[in-house]
KEDRENKOL-175327 format. One line per 4 residues: their letters; for each residue x, y, z of N, C-alpha, C. Coordinates in nm, 2 decimals, padded with zeros to 4 digits. Layout:
BEGIN
A	X Y Z X Y Z X Y Z ~ ...
This chain:
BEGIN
XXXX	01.20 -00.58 00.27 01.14 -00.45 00.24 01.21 -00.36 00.34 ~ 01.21 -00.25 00.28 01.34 -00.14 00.40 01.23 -00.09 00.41 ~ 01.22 00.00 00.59 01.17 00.11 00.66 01.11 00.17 00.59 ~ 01.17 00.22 00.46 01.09 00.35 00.38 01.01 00.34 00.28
XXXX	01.05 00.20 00.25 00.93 00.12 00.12 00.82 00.07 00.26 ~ 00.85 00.04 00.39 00.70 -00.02 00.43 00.67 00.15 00.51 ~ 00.72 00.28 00.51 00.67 00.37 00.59 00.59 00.46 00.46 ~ 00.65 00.45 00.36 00.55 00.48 00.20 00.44 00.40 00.22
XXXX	00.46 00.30 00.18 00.35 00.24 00.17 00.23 00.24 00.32 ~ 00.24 00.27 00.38 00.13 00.30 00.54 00.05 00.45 00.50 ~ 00.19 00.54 00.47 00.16 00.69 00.44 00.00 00.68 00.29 ~ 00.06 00.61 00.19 00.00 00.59 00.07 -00.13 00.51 00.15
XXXX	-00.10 00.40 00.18 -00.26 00.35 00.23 -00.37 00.47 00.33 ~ -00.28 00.56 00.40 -00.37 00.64 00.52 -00.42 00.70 00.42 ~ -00.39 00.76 00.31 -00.38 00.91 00.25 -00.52 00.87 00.13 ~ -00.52 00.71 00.11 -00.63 00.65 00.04 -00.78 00.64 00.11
XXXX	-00.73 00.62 00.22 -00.85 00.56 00.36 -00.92 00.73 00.36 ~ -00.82 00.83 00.37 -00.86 01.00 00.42 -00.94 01.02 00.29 ~ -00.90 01.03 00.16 -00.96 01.02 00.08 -01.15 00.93 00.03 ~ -01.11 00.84 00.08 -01.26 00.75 00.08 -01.34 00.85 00.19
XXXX	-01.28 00.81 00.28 -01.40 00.85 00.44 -01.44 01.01 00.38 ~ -01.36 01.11 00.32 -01.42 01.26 00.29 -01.51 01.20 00.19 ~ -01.50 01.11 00.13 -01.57 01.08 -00.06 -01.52 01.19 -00.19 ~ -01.37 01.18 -00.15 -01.30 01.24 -00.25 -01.34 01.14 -00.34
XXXX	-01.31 01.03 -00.32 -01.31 00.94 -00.48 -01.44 00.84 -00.43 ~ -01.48 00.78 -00.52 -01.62 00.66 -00.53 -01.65 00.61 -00.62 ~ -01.70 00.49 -00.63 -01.74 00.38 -00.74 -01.64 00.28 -00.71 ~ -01.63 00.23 -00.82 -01.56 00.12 -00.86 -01.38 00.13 -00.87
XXXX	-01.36 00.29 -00.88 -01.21 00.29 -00.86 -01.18 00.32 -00.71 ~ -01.28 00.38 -00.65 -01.24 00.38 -00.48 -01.23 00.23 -00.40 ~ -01.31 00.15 -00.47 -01.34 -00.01 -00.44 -01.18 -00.04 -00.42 ~ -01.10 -00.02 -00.52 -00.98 -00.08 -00.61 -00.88 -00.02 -00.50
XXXX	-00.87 00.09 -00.47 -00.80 00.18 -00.43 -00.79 00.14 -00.27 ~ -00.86 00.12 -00.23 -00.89 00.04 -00.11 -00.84 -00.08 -00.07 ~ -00.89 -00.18 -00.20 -00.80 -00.31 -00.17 -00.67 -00.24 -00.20 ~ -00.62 -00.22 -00.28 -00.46 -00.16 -00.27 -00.41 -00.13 -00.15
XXXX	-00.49 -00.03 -00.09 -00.47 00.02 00.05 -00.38 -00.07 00.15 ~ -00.50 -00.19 00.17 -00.54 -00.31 00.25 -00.39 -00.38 00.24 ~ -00.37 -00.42 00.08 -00.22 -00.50 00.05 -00.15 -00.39 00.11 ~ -00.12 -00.27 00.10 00.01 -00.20 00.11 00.04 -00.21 00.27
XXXX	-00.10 -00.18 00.36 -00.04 -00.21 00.46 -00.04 -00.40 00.50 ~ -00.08 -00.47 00.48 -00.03 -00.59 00.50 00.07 -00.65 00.44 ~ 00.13 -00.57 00.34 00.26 -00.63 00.32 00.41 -00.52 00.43 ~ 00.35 -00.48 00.45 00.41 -00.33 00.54 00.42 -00.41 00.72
XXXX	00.30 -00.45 00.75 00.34 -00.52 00.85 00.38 -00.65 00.86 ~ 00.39 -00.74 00.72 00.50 -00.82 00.74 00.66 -00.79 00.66 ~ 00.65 -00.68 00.65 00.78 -00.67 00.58 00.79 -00.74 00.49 ~ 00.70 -00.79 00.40 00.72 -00.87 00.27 00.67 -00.84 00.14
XXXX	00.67 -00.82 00.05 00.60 -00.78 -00.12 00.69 -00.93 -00.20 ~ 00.53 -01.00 -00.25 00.52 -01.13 -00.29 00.59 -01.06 -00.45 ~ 00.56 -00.97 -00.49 00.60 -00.92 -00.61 00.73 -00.88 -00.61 ~ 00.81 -00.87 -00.54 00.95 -00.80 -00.54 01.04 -00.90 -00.55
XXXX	01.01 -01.05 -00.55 01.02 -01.18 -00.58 01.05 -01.22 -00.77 ~ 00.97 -01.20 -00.80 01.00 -01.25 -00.95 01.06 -01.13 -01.03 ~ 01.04 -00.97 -00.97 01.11 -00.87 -01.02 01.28 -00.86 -00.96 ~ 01.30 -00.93 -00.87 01.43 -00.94 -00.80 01.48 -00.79 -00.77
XXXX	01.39 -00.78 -00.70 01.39 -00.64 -00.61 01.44 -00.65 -00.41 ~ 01.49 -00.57 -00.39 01.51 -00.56 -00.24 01.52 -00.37 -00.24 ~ 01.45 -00.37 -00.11 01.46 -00.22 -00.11 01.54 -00.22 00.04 ~ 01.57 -00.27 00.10 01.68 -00.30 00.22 01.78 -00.25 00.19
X	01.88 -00.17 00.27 01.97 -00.17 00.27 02.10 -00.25 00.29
């Protein structure tokens, strides 16, 4: 995973977290949006997407 696929993905997780805590969004899709959140940055701090695997993806340079 390159610098800019894991510094997207942190930006997209913060920007979901800002959104919850105001209660821009709630229910069942803020639920979702959240775990999303959670993966984007745990895949961001290992540098790895389990899914970029069977799509034969690299965002590296």
């Amino acid at each position: 995973m390159g610098s800019l696929d894991r510094g997207l993905r942190i930006l997209v997780a913060i920007a979901i977290g800002i959104l919850f805590y105001f209660d821009k969004i709630s229910g069942p899709f803020a639920y979702l949006l959240i775990t999303l959140s959670i993966v984007f940055v745990l895949t961001s701090l290992v540098s790895f997407c389990p899914l970029y695997l069977p799509l034969k993806m690299n965002t590296r340079k």
